[in-house]
N, CA, C and O atoms as a GROMACS GRO file, in nm:
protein
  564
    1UNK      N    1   0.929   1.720   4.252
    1UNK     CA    2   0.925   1.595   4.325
    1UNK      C    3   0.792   1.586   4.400
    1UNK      O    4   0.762   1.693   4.454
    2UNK      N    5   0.707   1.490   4.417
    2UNK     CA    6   0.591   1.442   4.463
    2UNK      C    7   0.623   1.413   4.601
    2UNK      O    8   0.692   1.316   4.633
    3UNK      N    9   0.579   1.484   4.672
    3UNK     CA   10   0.565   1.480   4.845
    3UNK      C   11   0.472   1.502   4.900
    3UNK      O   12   0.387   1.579   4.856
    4UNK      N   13   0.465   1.456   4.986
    4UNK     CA   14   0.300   1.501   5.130
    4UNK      C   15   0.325   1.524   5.196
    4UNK      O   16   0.438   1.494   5.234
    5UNK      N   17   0.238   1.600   5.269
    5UNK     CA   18   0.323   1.614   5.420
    5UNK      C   19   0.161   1.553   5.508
    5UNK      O   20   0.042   1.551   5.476
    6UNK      N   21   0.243   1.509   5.629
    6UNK     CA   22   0.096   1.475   5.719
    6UNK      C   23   0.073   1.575   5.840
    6UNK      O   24   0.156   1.664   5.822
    7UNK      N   25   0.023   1.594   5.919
    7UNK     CA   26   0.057   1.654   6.045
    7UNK      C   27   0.012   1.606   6.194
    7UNK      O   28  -0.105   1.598   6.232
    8UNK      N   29   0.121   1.576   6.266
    8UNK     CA   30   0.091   1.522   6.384
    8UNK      C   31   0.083   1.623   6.539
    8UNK      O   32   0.164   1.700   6.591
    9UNK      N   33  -0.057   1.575   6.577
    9UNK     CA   34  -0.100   1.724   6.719
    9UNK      C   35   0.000   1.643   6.819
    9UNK      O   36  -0.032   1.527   6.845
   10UNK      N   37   0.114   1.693   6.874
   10UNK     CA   38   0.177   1.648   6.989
   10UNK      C   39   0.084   1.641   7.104
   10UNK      O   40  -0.012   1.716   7.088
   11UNK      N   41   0.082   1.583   7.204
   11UNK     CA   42   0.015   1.545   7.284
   11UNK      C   43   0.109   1.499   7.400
   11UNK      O   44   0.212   1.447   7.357
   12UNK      N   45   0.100   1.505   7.538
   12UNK     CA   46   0.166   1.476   7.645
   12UNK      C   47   0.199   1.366   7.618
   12UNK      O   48   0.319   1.374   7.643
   13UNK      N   49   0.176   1.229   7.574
   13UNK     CA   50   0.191   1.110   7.592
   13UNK      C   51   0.302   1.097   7.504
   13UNK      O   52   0.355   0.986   7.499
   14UNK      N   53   0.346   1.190   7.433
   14UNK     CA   54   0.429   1.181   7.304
   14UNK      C   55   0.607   1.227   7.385
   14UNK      O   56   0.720   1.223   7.336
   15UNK      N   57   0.566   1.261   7.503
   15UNK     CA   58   0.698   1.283   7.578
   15UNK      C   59   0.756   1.206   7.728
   15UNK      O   60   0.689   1.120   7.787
   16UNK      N   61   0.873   1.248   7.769
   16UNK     CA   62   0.907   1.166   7.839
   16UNK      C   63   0.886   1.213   8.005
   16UNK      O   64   0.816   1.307   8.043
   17UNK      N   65   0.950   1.140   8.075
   17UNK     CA   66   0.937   1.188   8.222
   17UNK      C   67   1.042   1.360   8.223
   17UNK      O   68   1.008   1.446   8.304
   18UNK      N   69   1.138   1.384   8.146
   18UNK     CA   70   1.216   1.479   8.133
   18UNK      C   71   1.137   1.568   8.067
   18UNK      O   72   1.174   1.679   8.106
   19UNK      N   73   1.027   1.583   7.970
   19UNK     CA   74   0.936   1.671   7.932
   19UNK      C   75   1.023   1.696   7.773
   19UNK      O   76   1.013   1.797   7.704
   20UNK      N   77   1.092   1.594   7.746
   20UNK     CA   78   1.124   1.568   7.619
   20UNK      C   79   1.060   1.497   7.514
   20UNK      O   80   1.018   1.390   7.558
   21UNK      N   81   1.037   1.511   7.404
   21UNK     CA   82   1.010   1.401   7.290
   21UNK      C   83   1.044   1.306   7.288
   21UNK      O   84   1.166   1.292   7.297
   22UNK      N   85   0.967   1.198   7.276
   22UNK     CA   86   1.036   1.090   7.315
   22UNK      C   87   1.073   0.997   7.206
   22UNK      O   88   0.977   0.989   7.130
   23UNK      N   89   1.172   0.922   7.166
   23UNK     CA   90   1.193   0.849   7.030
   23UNK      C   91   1.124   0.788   6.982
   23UNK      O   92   1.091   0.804   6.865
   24UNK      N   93   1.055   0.651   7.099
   24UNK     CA   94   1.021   0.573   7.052
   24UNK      C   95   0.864   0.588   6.969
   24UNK      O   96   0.791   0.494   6.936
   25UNK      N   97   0.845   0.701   6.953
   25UNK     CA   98   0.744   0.734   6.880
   25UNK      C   99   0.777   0.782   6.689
   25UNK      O  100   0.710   0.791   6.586
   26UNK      N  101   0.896   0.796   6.723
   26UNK     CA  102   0.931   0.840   6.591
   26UNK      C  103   0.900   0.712   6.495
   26UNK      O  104   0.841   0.760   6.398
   27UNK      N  105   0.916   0.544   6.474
   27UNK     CA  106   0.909   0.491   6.390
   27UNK      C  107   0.737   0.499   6.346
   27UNK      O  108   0.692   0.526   6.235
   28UNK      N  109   0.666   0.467   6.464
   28UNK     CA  110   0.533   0.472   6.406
   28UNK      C  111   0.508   0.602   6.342
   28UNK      O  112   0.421   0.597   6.254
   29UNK      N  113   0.577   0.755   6.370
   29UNK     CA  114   0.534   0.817   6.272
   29UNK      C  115   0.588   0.836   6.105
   29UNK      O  116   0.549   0.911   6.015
   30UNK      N  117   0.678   0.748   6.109
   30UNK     CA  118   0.715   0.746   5.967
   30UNK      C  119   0.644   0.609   5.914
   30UNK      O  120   0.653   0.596   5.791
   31UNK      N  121   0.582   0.517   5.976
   31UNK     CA  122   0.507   0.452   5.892
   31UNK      C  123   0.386   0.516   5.844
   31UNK      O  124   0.375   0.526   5.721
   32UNK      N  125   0.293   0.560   5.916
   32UNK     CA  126   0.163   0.644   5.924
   32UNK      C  127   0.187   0.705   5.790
   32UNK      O  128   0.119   0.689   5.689
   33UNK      N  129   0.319   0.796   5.807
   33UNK     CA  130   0.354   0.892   5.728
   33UNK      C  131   0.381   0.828   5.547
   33UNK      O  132   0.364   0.869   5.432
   34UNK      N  133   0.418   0.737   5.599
   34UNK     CA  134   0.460   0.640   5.463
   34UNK      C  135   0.320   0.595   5.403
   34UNK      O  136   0.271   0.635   5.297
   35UNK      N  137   0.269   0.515   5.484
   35UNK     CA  138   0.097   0.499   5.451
   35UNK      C  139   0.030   0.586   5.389
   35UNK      O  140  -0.043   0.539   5.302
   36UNK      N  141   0.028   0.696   5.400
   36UNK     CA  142  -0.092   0.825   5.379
   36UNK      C  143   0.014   0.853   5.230
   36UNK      O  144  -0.050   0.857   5.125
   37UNK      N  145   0.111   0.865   5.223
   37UNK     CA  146   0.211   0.922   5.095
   37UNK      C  147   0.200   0.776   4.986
   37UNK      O  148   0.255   0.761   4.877
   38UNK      N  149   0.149   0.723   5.028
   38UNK     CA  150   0.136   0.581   4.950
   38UNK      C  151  -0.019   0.587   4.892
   38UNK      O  152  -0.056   0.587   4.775
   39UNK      N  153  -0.096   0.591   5.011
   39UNK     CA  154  -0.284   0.570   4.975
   39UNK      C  155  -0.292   0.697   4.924
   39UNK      O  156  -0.412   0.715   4.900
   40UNK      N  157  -0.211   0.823   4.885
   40UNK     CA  158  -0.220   0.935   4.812
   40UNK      C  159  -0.235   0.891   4.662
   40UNK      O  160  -0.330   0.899   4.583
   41UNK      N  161  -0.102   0.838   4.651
   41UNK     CA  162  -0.084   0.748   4.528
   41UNK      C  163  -0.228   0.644   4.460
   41UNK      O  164  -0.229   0.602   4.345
   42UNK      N  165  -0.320   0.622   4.544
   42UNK     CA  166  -0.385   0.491   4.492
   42UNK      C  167  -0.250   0.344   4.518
   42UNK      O  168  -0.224   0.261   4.431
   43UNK      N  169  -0.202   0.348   4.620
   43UNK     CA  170  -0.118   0.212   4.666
   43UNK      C  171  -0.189   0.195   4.798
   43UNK      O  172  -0.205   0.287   4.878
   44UNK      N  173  -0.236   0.051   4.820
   44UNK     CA  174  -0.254   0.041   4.926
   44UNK      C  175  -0.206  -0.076   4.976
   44UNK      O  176  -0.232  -0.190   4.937
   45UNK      N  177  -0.116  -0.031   5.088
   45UNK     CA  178   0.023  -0.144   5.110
   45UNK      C  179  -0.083  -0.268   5.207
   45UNK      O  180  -0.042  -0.384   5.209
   46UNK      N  181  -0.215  -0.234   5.281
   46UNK     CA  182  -0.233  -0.285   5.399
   46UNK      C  183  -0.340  -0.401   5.276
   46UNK      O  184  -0.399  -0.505   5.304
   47UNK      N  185  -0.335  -0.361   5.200
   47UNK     CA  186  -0.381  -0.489   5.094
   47UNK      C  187  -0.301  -0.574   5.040
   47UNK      O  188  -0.338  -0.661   4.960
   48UNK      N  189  -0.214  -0.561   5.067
   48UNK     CA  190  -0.059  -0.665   5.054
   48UNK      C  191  -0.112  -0.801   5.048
   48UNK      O  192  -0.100  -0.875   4.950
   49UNK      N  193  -0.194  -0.841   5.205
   49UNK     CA  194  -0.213  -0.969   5.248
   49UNK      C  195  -0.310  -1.035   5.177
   49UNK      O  196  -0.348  -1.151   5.196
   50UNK      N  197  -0.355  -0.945   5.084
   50UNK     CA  198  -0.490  -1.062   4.976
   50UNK      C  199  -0.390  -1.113   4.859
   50UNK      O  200  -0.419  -1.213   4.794
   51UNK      N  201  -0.291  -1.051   4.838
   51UNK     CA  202  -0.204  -1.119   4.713
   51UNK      C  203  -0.096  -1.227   4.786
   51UNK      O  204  -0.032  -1.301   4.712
   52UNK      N  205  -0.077  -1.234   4.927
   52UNK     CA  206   0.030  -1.342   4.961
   52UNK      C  207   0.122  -1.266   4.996
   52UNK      O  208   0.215  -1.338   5.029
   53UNK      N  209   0.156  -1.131   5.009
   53UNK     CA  210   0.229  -1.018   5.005
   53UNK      C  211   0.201  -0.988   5.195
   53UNK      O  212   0.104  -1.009   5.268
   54UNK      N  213   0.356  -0.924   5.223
   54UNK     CA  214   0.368  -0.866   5.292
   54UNK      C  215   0.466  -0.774   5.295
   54UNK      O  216   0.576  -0.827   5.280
   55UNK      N  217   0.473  -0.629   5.312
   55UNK     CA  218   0.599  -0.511   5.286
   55UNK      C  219   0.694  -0.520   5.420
   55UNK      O  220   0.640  -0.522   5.531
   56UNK      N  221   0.784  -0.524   5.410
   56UNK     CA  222   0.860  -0.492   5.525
   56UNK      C  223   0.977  -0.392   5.545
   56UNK      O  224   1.006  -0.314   5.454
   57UNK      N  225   1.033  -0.392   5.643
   57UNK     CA  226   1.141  -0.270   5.659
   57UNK      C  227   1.247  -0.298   5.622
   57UNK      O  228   1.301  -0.361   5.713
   58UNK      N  229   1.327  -0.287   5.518
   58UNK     CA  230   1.437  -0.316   5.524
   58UNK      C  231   1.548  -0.241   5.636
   58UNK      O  232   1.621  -0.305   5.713
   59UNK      N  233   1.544  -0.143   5.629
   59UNK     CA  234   1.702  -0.030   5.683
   59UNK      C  235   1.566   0.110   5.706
   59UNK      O  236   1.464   0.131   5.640
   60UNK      N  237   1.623   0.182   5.827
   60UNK     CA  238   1.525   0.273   5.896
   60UNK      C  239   1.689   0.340   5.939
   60UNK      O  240   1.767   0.261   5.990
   61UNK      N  241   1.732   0.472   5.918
   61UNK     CA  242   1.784   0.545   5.991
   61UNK      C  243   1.723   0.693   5.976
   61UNK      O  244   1.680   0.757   5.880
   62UNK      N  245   1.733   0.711   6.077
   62UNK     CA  246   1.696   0.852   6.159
   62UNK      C  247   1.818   0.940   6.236
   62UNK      O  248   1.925   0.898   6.279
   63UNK      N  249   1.773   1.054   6.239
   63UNK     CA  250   1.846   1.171   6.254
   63UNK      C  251   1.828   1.243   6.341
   63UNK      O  252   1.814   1.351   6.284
   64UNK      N  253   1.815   1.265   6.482
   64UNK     CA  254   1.786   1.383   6.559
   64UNK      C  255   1.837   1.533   6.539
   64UNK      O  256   1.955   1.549   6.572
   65UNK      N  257   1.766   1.654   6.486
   65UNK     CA  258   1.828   1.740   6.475
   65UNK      C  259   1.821   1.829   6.612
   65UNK      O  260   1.916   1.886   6.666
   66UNK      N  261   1.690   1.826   6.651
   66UNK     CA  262   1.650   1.920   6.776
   66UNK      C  263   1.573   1.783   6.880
   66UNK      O  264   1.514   1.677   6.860
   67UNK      N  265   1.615   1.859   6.985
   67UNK     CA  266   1.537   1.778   7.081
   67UNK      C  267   1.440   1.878   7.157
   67UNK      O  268   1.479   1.959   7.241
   68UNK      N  269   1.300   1.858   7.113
   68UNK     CA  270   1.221   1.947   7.165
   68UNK      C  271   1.163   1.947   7.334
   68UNK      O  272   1.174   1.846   7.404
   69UNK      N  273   1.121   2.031   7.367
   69UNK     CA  274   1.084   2.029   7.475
   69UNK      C  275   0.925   2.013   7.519
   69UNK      O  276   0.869   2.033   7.411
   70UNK      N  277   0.849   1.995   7.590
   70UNK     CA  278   0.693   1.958   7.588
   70UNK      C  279   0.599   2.085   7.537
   70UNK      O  280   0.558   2.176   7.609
   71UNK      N  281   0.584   2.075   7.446
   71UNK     CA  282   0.478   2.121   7.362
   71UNK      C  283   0.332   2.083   7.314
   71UNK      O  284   0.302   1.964   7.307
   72UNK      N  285   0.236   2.187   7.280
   72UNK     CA  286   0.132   2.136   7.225
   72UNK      C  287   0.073   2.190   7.097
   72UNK      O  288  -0.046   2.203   7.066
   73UNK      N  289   0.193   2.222   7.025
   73UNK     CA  290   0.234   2.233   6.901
   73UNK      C  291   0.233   2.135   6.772
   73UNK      O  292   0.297   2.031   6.790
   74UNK      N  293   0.183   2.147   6.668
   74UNK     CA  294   0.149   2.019   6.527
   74UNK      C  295   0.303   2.007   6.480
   74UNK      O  296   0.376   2.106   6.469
   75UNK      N  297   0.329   1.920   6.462
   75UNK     CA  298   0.446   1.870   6.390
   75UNK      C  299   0.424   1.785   6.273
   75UNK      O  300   0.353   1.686   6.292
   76UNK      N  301   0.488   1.809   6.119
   76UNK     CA  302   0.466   1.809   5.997
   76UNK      C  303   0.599   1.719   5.957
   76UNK      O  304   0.719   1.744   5.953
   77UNK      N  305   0.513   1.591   5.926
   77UNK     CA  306   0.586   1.512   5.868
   77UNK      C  307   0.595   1.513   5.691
   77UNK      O  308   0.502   1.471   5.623
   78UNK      N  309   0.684   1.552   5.648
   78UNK     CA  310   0.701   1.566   5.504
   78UNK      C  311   0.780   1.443   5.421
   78UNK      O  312   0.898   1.429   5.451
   79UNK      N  313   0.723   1.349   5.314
   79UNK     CA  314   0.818   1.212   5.327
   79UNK      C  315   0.769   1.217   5.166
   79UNK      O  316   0.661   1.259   5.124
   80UNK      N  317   0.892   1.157   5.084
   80UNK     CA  318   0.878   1.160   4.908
   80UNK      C  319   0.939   1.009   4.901
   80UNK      O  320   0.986   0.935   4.988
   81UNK      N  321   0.924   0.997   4.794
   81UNK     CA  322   0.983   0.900   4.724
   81UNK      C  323   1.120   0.883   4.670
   81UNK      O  324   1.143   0.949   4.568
   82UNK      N  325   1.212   0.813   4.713
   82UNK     CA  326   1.370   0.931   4.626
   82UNK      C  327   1.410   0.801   4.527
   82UNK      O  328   1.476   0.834   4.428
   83UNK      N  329   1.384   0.680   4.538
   83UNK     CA  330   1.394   0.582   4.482
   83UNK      C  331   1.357   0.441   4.460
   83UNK      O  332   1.394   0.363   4.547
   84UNK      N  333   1.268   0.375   4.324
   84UNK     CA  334   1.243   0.279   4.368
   84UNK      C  335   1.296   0.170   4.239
   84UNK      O  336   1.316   0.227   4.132
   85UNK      N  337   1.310   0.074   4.241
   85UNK     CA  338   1.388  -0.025   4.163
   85UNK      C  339   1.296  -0.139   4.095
   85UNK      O  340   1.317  -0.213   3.999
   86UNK      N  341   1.200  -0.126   4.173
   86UNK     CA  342   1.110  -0.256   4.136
   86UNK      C  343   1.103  -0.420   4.244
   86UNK      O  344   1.036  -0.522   4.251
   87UNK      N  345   1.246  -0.341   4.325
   87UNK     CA  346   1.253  -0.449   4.402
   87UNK      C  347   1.282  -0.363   4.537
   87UNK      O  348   1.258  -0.434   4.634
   88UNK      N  349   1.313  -0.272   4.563
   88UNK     CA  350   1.302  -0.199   4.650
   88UNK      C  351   1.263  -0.066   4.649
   88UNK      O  352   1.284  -0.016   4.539
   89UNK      N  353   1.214   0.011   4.730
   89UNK     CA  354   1.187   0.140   4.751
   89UNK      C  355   1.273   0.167   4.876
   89UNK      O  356   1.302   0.099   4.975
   90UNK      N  357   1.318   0.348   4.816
   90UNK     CA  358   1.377   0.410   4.913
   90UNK      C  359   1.258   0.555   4.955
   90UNK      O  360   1.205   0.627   4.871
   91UNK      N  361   1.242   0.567   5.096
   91UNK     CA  362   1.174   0.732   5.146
   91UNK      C  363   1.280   0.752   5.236
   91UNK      O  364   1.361   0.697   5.310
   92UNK      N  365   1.218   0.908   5.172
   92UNK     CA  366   1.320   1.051   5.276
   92UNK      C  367   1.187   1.128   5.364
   92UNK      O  368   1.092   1.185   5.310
   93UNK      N  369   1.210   1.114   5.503
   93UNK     CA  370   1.129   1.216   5.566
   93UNK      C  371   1.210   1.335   5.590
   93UNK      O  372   1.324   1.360   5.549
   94UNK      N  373   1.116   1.416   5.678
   94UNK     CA  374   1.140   1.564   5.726
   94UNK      C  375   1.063   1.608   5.807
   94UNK      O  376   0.954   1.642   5.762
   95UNK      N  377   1.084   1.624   5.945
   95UNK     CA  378   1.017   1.609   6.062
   95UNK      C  379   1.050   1.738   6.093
   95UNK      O  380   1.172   1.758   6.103
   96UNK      N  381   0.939   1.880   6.121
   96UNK     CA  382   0.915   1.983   6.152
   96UNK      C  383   0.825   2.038   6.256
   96UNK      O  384   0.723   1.975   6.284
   97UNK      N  385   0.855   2.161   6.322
   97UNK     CA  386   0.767   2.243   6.432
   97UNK      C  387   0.805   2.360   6.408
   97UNK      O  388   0.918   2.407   6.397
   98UNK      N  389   0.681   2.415   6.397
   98UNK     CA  390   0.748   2.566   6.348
   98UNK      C  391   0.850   2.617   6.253
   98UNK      O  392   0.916   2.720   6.263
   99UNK      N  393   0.854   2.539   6.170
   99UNK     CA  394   0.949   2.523   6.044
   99UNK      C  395   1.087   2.463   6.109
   99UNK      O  396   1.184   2.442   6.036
  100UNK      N  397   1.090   2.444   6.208
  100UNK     CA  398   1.231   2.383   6.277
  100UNK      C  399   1.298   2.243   6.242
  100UNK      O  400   1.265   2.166   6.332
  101UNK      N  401   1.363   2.189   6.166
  101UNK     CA  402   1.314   2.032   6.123
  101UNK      C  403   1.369   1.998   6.253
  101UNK      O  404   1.432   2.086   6.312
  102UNK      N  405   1.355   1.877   6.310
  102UNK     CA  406   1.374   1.799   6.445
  102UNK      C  407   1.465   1.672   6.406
  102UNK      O  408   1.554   1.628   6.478
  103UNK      N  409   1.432   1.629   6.299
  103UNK     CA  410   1.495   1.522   6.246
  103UNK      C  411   1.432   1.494   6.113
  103UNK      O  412   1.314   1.525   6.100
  104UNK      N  413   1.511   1.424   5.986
  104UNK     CA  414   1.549   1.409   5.937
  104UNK      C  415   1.580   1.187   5.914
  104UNK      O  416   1.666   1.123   5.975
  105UNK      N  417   1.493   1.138   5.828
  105UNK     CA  418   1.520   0.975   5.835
  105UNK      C  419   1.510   0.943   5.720
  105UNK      O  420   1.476   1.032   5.642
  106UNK      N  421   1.528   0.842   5.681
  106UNK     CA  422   1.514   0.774   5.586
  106UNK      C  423   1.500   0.609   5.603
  106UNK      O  424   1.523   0.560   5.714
  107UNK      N  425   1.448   0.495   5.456
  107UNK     CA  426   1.379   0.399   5.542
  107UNK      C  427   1.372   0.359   5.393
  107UNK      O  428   1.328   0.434   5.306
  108UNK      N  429   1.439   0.182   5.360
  108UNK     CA  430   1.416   0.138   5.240
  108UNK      C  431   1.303   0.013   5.277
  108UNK      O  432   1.260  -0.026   5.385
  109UNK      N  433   1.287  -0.012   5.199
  109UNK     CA  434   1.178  -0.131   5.184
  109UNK      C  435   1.138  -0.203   5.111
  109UNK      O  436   1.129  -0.151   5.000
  110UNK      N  437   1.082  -0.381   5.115
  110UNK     CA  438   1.084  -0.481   4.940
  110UNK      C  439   0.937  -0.530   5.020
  110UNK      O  440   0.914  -0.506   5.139
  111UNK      N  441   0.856  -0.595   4.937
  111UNK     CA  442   0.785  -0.676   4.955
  111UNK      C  443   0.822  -0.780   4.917
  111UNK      O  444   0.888  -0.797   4.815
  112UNK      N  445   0.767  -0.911   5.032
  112UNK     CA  446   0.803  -0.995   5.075
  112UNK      C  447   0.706  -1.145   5.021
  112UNK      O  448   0.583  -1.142   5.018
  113UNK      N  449   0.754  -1.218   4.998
  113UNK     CA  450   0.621  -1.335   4.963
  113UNK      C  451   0.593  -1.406   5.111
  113UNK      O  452   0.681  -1.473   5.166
  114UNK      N  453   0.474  -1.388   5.165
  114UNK     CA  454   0.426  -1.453   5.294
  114UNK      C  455   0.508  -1.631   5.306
  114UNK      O  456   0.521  -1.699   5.408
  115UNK      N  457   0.545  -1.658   5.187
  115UNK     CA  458   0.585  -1.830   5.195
  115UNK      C  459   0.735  -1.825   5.151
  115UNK      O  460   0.795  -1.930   5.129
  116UNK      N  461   0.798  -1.701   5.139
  116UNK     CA  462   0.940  -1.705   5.137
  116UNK      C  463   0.986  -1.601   5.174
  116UNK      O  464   0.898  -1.516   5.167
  117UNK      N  465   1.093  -1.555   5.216
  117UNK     CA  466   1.192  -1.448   5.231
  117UNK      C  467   1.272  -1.348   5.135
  117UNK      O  468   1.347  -1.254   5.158
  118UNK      N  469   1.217  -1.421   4.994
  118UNK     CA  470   1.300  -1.345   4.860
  118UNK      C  471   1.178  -1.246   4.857
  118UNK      O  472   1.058  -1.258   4.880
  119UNK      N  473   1.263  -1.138   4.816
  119UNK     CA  474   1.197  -0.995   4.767
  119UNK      C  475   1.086  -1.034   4.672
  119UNK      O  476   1.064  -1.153   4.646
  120UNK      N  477   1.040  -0.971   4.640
  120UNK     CA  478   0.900  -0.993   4.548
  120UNK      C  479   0.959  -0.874   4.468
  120UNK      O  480   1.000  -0.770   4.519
  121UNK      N  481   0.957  -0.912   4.299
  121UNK     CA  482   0.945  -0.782   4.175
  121UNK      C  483   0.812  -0.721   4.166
  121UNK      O  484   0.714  -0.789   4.139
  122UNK      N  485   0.805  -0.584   4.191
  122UNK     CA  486   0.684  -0.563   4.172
  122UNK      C  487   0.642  -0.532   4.005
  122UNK      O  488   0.529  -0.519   3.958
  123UNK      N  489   0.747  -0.526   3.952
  123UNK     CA  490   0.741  -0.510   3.821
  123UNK      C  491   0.644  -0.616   3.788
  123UNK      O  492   0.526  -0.598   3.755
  124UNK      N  493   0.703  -0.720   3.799
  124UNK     CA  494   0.605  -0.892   3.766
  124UNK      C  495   0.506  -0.913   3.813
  124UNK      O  496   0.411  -0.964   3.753
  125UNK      N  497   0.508  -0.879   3.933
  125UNK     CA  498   0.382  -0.919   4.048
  125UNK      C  499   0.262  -0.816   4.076
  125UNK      O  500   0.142  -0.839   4.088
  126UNK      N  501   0.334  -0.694   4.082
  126UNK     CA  502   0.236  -0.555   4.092
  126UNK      C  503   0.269  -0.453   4.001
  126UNK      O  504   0.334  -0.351   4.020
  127UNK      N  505   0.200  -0.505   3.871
  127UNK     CA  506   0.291  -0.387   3.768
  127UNK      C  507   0.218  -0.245   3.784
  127UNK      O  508   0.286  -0.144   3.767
  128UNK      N  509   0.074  -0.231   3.818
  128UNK     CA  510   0.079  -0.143   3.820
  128UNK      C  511   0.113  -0.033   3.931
  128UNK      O  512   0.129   0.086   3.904
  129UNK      N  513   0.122  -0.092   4.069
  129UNK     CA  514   0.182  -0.014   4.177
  129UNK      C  515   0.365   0.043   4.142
  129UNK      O  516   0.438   0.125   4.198
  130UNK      N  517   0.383  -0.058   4.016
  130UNK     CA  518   0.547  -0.065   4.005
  130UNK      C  519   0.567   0.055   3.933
  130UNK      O  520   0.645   0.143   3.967
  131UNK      N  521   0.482   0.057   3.815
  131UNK     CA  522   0.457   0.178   3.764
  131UNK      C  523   0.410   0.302   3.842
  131UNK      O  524   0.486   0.391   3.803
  132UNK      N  525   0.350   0.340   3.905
  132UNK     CA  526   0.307   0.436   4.028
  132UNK      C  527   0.437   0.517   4.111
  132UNK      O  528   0.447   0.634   4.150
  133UNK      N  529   0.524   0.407   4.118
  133UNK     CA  530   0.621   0.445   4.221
  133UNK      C  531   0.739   0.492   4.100
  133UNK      O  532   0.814   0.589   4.114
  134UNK      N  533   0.740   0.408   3.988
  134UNK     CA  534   0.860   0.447   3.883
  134UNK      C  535   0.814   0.627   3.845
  134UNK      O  536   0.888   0.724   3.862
  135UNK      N  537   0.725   0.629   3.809
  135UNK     CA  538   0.649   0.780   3.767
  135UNK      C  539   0.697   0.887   3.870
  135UNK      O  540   0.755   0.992   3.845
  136UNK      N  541   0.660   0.838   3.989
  136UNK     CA  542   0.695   0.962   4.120
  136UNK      C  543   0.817   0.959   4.121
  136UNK      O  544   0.840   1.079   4.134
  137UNK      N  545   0.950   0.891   4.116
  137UNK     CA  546   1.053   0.921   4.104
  137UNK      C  547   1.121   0.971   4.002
  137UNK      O  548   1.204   1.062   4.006
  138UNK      N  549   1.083   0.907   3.904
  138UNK     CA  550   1.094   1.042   3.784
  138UNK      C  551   1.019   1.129   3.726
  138UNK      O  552   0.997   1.149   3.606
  139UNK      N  553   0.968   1.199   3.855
  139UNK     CA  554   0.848   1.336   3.834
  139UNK      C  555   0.776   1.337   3.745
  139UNK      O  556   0.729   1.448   3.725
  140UNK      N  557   0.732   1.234   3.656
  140UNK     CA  558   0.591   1.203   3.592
  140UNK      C  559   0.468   1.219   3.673
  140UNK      O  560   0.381   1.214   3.587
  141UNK      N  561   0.433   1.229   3.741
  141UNK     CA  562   0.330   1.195   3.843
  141UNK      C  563   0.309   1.325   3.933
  141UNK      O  564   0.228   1.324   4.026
   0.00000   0.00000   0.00000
């Protein structure tokens, strides 16, 4: 299976007044994370907006496994591809410190036509990104 991992330097700002991790940081790191596992590929989602295209979130759940304490320790975001349809994509992350996973998310997603709300086929519209993503899920790639 085709995965990346990224790695993020924790930093004070990344915690709370309790000297905990703080959540609301977790979505931006699974986009980042999604981004970089994408522009790995040759996809580049933030070019969406020259075709009329925009990607959005469908469903985002996340998992707390550990709740860390203030560190200045790298944490390794690991995120694959587990499924994509042509009209949606599904990613699995894996959020680590010291091999510890912390949490655990997942996060589907369609592109969107800027002038409507119906999913966009990327089969039709972006065949070859459609192809890109069909390959990594069935370990061609």
């Amino acid at each position: 299976m085709y995965e990346k991992v990224i790695k993020f330097q924790l930093k004070n700002k990344f915690f709370n007044e309790a000297g905990y991790l703080d959540n609301k940081y977790i979505y931006d790191w699974l986009t980042l994370a999604r981004k970089y596992f994408l522009s790995s590929l040759g996809v580049d989602i933030d070019s969406l907006g020259q075709y009329g295209f925009y990607y959005s979130d469908n469903e985002i759940k996340i998992s707390i496994n550990e709740n860390i304490k203030q560190t200045n320790k790298d944490m390794y975001i690991k995120v694959s591809l587990s499924k994509h349809s042509g009209v949606k994509s599904i990613f699995l992350y894996e959020a680590s410190i010291d091999g510890i996973i912390i949490f655990t998310a997942s996060s589907s997603h369609n592109i969107l036509s800027s002038d409507s709300e119906r999913a966009v086929r990327m089969d039709r519209y972006l065949p070859k990104w459609d192809q890109i993503l069909k390959d990594v899920v069935n370990n061609e790639l």
